[in-house]
C-alpha positions as CSV (number, residue, x, y, z in Angstrom):
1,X,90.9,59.0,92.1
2,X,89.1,58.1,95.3
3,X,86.6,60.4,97.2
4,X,89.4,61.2,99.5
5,X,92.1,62.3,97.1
6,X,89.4,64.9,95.5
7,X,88.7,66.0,98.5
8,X,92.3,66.5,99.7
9,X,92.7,67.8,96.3
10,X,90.4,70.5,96.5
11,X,91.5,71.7,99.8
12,X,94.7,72.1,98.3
13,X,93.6,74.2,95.7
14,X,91.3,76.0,98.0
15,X,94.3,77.3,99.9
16,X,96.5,77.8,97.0
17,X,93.6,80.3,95.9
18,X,93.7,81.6,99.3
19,X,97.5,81.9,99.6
20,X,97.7,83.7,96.4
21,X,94.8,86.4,96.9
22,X,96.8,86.8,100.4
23,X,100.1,87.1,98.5
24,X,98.6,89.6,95.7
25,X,96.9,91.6,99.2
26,X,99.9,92.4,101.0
27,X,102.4,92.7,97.8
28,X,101.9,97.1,97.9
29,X,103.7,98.3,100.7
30,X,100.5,100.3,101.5
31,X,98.6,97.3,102.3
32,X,101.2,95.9,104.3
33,X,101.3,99.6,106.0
34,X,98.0,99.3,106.4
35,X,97.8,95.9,108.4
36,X,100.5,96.7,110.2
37,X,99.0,100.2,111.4
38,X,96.0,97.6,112.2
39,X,98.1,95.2,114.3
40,X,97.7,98.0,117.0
41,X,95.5,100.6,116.6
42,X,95.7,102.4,120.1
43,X,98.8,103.3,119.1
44,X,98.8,104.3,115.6
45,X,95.0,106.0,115.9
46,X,94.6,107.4,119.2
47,X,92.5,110.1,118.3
48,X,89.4,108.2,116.7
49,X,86.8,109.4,118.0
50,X,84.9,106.0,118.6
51,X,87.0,104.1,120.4
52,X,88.4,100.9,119.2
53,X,85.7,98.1,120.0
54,X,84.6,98.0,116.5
55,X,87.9,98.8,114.9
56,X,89.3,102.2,113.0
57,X,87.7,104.0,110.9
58,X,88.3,104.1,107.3
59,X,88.5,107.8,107.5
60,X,91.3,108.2,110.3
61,X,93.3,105.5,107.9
62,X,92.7,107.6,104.9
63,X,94.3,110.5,106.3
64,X,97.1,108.8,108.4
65,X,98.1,106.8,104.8
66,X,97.8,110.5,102.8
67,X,95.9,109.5,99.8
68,X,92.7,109.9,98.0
69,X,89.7,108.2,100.0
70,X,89.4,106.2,96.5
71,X,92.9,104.7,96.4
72,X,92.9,103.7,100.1
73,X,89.3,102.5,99.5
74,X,90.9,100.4,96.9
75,X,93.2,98.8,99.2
76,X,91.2,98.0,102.1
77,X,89.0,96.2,99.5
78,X,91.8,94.2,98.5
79,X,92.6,93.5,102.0
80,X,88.8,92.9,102.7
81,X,88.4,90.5,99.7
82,X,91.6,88.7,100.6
83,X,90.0,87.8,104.2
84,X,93.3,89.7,105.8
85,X,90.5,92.7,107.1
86,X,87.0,92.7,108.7
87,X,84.7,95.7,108.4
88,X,81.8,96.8,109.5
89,X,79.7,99.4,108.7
90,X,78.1,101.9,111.7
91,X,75.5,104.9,110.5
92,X,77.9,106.3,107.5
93,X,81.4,105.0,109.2
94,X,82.9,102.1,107.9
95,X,85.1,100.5,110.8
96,X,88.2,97.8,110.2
97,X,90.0,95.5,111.9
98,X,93.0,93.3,111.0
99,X,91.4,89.5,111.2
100,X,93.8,87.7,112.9
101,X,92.8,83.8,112.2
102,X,93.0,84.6,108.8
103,X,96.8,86.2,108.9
104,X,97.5,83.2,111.3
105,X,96.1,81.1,108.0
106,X,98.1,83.1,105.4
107,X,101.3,82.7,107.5
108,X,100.8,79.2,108.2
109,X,100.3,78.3,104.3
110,X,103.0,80.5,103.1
111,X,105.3,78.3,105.8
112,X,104.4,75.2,104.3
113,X,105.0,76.6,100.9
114,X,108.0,77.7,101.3
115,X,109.6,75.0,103.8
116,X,112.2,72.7,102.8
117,X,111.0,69.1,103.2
């Protein structure tokens, strides 16, 4: 196998690993719920307190999803893990925001998984 082939070969599996954490992340309709809350969060959060520059706070998505801070913690981990959310952490708020290069990347490798050649 030349240098090249590895190479291509390990990018493959690089986004196959990617793809897949992406495809396990947005397989509970919560998660899904929660990016798509995400996609604009002016609308679906207008009260935070904060603003949006630095995204929503966990706590407004815990009570707009109506769950236990632990099980929504548990899936913006997920999310978080999978690349598909950014936070960051202010004082005691955590803040997230949908990261869109990486959804760009899930779609565009779950197109060229799926496509018909």
């Amino acid at each position: 196998m030349s240098v090249r082939s590895a190479v291509s070969a390990g990018k493959s599996a690089l986004n196959t690993m990617g793809l897949d954490s992406s495809i396990r992340a947005v397989a509970h309709p919560v998660r899904r719920n929660i990016l798509e809350w995400l996609k604009s969060p002016q609308l679906n959060f207008p009260d935070q307190e904060y603003g949006q520059e630095l995204g929503v706070c966990l706590g407004q998505i815990i009570e707009r999803c109506e769950l236990s801070p632990s099980t929504v913690s548990k899936h913006v981990d997920l999310l978080r893990s999978s690349g598909l959310l950014e936070s960051q952490k202010v004082g005691n708020a955590i803040f997230v925001r949908r990261s869109e290069a990486a959804i760009q990347h899930f779609k565009m490798l779950m197109a060229a998984q799926i496509s018909v050649q």
